[in-house]
N, C-alpha and C positions, 0 to 999 in steps of 0.2 A: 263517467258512466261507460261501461266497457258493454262490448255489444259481442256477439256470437251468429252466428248463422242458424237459422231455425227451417226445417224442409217444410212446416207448414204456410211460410211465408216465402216463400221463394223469390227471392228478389234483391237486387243489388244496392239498392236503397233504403230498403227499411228491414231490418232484421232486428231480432228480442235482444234486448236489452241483459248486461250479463250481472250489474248488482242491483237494479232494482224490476219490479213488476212491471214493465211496460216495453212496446216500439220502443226501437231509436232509429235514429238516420244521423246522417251528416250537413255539419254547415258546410253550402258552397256558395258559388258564383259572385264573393264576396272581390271587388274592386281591392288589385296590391295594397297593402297597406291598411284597408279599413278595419273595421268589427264590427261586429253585431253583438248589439245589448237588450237584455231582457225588457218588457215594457208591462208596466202595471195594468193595460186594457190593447186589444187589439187595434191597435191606430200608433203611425209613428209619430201623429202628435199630441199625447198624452204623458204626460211625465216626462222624468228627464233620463238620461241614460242610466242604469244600474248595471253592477259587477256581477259576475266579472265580464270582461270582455272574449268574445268568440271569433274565434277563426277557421278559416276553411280548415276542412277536415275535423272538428272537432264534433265529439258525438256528443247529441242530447237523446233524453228521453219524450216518448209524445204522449201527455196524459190525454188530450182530448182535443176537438178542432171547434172553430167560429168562424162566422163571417166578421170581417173588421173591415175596416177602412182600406180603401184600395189601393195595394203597391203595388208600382210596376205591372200595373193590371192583372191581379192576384188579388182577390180581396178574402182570402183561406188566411186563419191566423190558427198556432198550434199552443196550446198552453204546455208549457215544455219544460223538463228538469236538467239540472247539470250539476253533476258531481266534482271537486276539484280536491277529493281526498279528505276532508276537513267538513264540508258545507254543503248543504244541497241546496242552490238554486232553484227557485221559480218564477216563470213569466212567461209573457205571451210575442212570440220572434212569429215572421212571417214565412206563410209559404215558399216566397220567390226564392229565400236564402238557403232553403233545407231541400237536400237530395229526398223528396218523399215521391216525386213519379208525377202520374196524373189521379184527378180526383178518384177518377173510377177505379182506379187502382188502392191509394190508400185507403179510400172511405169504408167498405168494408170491415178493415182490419182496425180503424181507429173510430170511437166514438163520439158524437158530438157533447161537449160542453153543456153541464145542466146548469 
């Protein structure tokens, strides 16, 4: 999912998305070596891990936001896409991991989950 800078969103963390219709941002603050995988409901204990796996720096798309289960005292989850040229991924990855800011900053600009 390839991102571009948009002047309507001005911001180092969430800019438009460049092949599909939505935000994106970046996965960060990911521990050397781990990844982050998409999860079937906002909670990381639901389901098991699914592909692919993600790493800092890698862009997702943000289709919408929830309240889920609380990481790392964040309890924001983003129902999110990833493209890997082939497949588009979907699932629901936690705020803590994704460069999106503060609430007051993305909520605006992303919708909540219906």
């Amino acid at each position: 999912v390839g991102a571009a800078a948009h002047p309507a969103i001005a911001s180092a963390s969430i800019v438009r998305c460049q092949t599909v219709d939505l935000l994106c941002t970046q996965v960060t603050s990911l521990p050397s070596g781990q990844a982050l995988h998409f999860r079937p409901e906002p909670s990381q204990y639901v389901g098991g891990e699914s592909y692919p796996a993600l790493h800092n720096g890698d862009r997702v798309g943000l289709d919408c936001w929830v309240r889920g289960a609380t990481y790392h005292g964040d309890h924001f989850w983003f129902l999110a896409v990833y493209g890997d040229g082939q497949t588009l991924y979907e699932g629901y990855l936690p705020d803590y991991f994704l460069a999106t800011g503060s609430y007051s900053h993305w909520r605006p600009l992303i919708a909540h989950c219906s």
